[in-house]
Each structure stands twice: as C-alpha cells, then as structure tokens.
N, C-alpha and C positions, 0 to 999 in steps of 0.2 A: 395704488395711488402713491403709494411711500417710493416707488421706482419713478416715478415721475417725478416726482418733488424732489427726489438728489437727481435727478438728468436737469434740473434746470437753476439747481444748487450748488452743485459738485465746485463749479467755478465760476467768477465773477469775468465773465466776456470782457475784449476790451470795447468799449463804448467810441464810436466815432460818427461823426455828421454824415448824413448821406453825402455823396461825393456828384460832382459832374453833373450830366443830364439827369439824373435824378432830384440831384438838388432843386435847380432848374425847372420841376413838371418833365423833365421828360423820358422818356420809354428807360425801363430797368429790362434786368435780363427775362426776369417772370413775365413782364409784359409782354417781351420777346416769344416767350412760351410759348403762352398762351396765346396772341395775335397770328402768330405764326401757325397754330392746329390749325387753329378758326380756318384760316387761307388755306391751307391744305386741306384739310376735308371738304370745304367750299368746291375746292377745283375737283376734288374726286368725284361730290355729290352729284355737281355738272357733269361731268365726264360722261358717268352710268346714269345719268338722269329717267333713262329706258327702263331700269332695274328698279326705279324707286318710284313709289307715289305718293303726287304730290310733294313731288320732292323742290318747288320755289317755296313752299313753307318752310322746310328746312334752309334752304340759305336764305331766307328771311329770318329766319330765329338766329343763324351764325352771324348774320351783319349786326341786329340787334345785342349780342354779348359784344362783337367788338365798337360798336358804337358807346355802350356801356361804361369800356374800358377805358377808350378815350376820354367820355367823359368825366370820367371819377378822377382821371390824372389832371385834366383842365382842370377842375374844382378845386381840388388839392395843390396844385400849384400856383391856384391863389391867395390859399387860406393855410400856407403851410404850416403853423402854429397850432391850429385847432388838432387837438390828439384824436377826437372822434374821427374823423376823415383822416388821419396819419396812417389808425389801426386798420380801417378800412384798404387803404389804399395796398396798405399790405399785406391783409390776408382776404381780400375778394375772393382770390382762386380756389379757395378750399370753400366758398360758397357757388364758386362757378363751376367746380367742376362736377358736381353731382346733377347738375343741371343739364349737361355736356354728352355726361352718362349716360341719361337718361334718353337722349336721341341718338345713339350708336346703336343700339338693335334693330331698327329698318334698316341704316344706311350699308351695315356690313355687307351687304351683299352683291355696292355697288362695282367692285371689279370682277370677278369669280361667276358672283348669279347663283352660287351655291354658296352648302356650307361644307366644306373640306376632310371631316372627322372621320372618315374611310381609310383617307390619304393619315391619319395621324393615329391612326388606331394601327395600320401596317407598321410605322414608324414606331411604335410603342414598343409591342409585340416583336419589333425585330431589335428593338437596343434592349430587352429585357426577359426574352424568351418567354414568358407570360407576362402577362397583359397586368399592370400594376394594379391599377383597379379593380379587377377580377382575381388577383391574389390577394387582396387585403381581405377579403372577406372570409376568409378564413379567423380573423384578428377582433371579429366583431364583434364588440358584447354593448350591451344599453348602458354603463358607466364609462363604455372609453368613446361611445359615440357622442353621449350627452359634455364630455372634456372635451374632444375635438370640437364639438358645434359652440363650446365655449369658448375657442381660440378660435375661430372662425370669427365672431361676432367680436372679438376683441379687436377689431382693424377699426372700430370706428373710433373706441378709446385714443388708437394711435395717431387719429386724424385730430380728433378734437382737443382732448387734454393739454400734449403739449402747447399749440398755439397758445391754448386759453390760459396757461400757466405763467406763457412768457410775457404775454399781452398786461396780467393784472402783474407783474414786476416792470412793466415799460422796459423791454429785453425788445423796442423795435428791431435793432439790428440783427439778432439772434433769430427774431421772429423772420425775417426776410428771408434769409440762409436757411431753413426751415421751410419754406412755404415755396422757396426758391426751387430744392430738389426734390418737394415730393410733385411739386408742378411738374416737371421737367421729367419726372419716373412717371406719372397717371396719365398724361396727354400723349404723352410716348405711346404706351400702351395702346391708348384710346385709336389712335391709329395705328398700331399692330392688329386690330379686334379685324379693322379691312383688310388689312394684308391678307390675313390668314384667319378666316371665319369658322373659326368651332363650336359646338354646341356644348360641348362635355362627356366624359362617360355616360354622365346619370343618363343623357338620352338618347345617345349612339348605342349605347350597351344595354340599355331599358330591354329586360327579358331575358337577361345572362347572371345578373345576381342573385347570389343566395346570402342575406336575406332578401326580398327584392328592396322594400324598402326600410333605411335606415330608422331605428327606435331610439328616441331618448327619455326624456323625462318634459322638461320645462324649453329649455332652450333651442333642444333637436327641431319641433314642431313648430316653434315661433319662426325659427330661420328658413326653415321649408315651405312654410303658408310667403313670408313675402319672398322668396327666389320665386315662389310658383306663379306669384302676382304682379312683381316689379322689379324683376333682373329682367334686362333684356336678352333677347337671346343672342348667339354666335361673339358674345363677350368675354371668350375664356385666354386667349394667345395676343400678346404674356395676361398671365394673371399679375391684375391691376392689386391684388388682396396683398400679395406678396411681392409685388414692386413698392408700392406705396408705403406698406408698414417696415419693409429695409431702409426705405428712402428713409423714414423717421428716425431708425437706430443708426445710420451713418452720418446723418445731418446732428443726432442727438452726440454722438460719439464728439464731433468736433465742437459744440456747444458747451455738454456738460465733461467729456471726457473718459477715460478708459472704463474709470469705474463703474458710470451710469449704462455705458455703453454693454458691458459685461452682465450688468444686473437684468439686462432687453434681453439678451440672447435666449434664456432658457422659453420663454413668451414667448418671443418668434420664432424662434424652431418650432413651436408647438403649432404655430397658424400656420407655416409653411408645410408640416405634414397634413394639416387639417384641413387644406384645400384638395386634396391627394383622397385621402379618407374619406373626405364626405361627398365623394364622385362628381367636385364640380369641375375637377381639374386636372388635365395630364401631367406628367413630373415635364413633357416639354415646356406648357406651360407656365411652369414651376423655375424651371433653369431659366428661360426668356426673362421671368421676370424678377430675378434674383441680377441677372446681366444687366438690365434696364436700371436697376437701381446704384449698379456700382456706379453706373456710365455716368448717370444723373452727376451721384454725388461727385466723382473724376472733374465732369466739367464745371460744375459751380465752386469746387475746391482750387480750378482754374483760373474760374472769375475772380474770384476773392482773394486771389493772387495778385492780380493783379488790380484789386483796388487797393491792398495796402501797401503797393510799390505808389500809389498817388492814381491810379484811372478809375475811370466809373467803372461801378456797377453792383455787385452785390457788396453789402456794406459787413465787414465783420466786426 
C-alpha cells in the first residue's frame, strides 16, 4: 500500500480542464478504445458466426456496452459539474472491461475453429530448447508456489488501487492517463485472445508435469478453484495479467515519477514470472504482452502530447 500511496504522491500532476471534444461530451481517446473493440470483435463475431453459438447474443451484449457508453457521455455532457458522473465517466472501462472478459472464451474460436497451442508449444521448444514450462518444475517447492500465486493475484491490486487512490485525491486528469493505457494494453489483448487462441501449458501439457499439480498453502487453491470456474478459456496470447499490470507501472511512472515507478518494478517482475510459473502462460505470451503495454503507453504518451500543445484528448 506504501508503494501506492508515493506513486500517486511522489508528485503533484499539472492539473488542466478537459480540452476539445471532451469538454464538449464528446468521444475521448478511451472511448475510442473501447467503441472501437466493441466494432471489431462485432465484425469478427459476425464473420465466424458458424463457429459460435448463439452468437446474435453476443452482438447483442456488444451493442448494449456501446450504447452504454454513448450514453454515460450524453449524461455527463449535460451535467458536467456533478463529480459522481465525472468519476464515472472516466473510469467505466475498468468496470467494462471485466465484463468484456468475460465473453472472449466462446468467441476465440471465431477465425481459427481451433485452439493453436500445438503450433506454440513447437514455437517454445524451438526459441528455448526445452519447454519453459516443463523446465520450471524442476524449481518447485510449496513456498515459492504459494509467492508466485501471490504475485499472480496481485494484478487485481494493480487494477483497482491506483484508480481509487487518484479518484479520493480528485487526480481526474491523472486518473484518465491511467485508465486511458491500461484500456488501450487489455482490449488489445482481448483481441489478440482471437488472433491466436491458446489454452496454456497447464492444459496443452496436462500429463508432462512433475508435480502434476501445483501446491500451495492459502492462495495457490483459491486462485486454481476460480481459473478452473471463471477464466475463460483460449485467453492466454498476450497475457492480459502482464499487459495490463505494465500498462499501470508505465502510466504510474509518468503520474507519480521514477521513484514510484522503481519501487513497481521488484512486484511486477514477480507477476510477470508468476504467469510462467504457474502454467498459465507461455514466455510468448509474456513478451506479446510486455509489447502491448509499451505500445499502449508510446501512444497515449502521444495523445497527451499533443493536448498540452492545445488539441483534445487525453488531458494531463
């Protein structure tokens, strides 16, 4: 918590009025984002429509997030003063996108028809001569499983804390910038999941581990009962775990600054092995989404370029 509190401490942001169409009601970059998944996966759902069932429920539930979206911007662009609708307006995505999630497990399958992890297991095996996966287990004792499944579980810290930190300081602008690239690194992903449909070691490899299955103490089994219940599957390319928690130390780095950004690093490294470790993840889709997250933050470090030359868009 103390790493949190100087990443939103370290330094006092400069404060400025939303600019342009935002000021206005109208579409910010995040909206862009996220309006933009929506339409793409829309078009893919339809595409493969063959491949999925029932799949007008699903672009029934995508038209309803973007109708959503539209309308929280209309409301808000009436009522621009009211802070509850301000907060909202700007951190929705971190409530829409576990939502979003949550219907990518059927859909992956809508170009391919398959899941791929044959084709990524060769790929492994050939950048690393054995199989990463299947050489950690050599490494594996029930104190460094039960740390890893604790840096594993620590990505939702990185989702939630800072918002809510900058949220009770009125840091909307900070909070935008923020919300802005980890949107832009998770929806990324969320359509990389169809690109390239993988399942994970844990179930491509199920039958090659020694131990088979991983022990911990407290946190190992908690995390295992809900993958086993409510991850969906072929979710793994990029990992969303390790896009999203860089997206927060890169976004945090230009908020809070080197120092807060320095005091992240030892934490994220540990969740970045810890997807690795706990067989949910190839190191490809380790590198993909270490990539995804620079990219994010490159382009919104962009935008906010050029809103403080004077044009919309992400406000810093």
């Amino acid at each position: 918590m103390a790493i949190v509190h100087d990443t939103v401490t370290a330094r006092t942001a400069r404060e400025a009025p939303v600019a342009g169409d935002a000021a206005k009601g109208g579409l910010r970059p995040v909206d862009v984002v996220v309006l933009g998944y929506l339409a793409v996966v829309s078009t893919l759902v339809a595409s493969g429509h063959d491949r999925l069932p029932h799949w007008g429920g699903y672009l029934a539930a995508y038209a309803a997030m973007a109708a959503a979206v539209l309308g929280l911007t209309a409301v808000q662009a009436r009522r621009p003063q009211v802070m509850a609708l301000r907060v909202l307006r700007t951190a929705y995505p971190l409530v829409l996108a576990p939502i979003a999630y949550s219907l990518t497990g059927p859909t992956v399958l809508v170009i391919h028809g398959r899941y791929l992890d044959a084709a990524m297991n060769s790929f492994e095996s050939a950048v690393w001569s054995v199989h990463p996966s299947l050489w950690l287990d050599g490494l594996v004792s029930r104190p460094l499983t039960e740390l890893f499944y604790a840096a594993y579980i620590s990505y939702y810290l990185y989702i939630a804390v800072p918002p809510l930190l900058l949220i009770m300081r009125r840091r909307l602008d900070d909070l935008e910038r923020l919300v802005t690239t980890v949107s832009a690194a998770v929806f990324t992903c969320y359509l990389g999941f169809l690109l390239m449909p993988v399942r994970g070691p844990v179930h491509s490899l199920a039958g090659q581990f020694d131990p088979p299955v991983l022990t911990g103490y407290v946190l190992a089994p908690a995390q295992q009962f809900l993958m086993a219940h409510a991850d969906p599957a072929g979710t793994c390319f990029p990992s969303a775990h390790v896009a999203g928690a860089w997206a927060v130390v890169l976004a945090v780095r230009r908020i809070g600054g080197r120092a807060a950004f320095r005091r992240l690093l030892l934490p994220t490294a540990l969740l970045t092995m810890s997807v690795v470790y706990t067989r949910y993840h190839y190191t490809a889709d380790v590198a993909a989404g270490l990539a995804v997250a620079l990219a994010a933050d490159a382009l919104v470090s962009r935008i906010s370029g050029r809103v403080s030359d004077g044009s919309a868009g992400v406000p810093r």
